[in-house]
matplotlib code that plots the C-alpha trace (Angstrom):
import matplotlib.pyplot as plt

x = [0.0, 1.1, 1.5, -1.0, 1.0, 2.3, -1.5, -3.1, 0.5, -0.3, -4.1, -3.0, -0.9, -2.8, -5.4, -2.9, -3.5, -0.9, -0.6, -2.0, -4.6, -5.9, -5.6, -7.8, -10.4, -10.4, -10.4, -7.4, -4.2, -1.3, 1.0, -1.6, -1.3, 2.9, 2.7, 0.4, 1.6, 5.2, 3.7, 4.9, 1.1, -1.7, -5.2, -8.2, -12.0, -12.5, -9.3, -9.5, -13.0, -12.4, -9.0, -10.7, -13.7, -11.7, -9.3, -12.2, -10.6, -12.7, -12.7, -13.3, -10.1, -8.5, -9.3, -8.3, -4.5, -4.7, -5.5, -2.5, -0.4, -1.2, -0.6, 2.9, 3.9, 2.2, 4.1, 7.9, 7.8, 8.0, 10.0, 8.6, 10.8, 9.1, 7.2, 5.4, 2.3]
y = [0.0, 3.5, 6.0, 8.6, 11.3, 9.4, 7.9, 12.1, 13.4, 10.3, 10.4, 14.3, 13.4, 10.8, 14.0, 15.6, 18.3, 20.7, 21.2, 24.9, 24.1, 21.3, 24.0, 26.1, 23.6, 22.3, 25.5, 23.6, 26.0, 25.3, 25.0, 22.2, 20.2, 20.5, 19.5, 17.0, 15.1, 15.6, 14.0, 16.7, 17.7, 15.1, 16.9, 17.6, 16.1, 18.7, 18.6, 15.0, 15.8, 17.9, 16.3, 13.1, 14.4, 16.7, 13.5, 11.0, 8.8, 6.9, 8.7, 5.7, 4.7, 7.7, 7.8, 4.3, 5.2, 8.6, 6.4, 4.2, 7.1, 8.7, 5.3, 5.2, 8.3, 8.4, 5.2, 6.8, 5.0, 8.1, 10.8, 14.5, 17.5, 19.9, 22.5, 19.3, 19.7]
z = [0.0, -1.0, 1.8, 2.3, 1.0, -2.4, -3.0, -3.1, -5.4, -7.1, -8.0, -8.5, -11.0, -12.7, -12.8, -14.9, -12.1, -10.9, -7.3, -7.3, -9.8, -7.3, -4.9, -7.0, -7.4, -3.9, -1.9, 0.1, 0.7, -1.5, 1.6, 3.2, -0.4, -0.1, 2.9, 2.7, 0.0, 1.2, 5.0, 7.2, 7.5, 8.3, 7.1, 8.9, 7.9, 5.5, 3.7, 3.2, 2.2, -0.4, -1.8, -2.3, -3.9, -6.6, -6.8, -7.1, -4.2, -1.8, 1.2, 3.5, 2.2, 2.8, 6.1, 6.9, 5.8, 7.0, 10.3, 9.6, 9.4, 12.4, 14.5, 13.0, 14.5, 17.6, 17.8, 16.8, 13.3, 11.5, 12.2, 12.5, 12.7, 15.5, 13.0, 11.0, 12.4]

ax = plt.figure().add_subplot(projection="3d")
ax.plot(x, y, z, "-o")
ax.set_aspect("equal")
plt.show()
């Protein structure tokens, strides 16, 4: 399985999307889209929301690795410099 980050650059890309025009359609920050798909930013609800809906990805899947990510680095398996999140 993809990481989170690679599976939204990579539906992005499949898009044919850059990253600011997926900002544009999304409404979602530039910045948050960087980050995101770089994973030094996990999204909020609505973020994930709106990427997955203007990158026509299940967003019950989304969630589930966006959950897997999250358990990785409360756990230490991923590290985070200190301005990540």
């Amino acid at each position: 399985m993809a990481s989170f980050g690679k599976r939204i650059s990579s539906a992005r890309k499949a898009k044919n999307l850059s990253r600011q025009r997926l900002s544009e359609l999304s409404g979602v920050p530039l910045g948050t889209i960087i980050t995101t798909e770089t994973e030094r930013y996990l999204p909020r609800a609505n973020t994930l929301y709106s990427l997955a809906k203007h990158l026509d990805l299940d967003i019950r899947e989304l969630i589930f690795e966006l959950e897997v990510e999250g358990k990785k680095r409360k756990n230490g398996n991923i590290s985070l410099n200190s301005n990540s999140i």
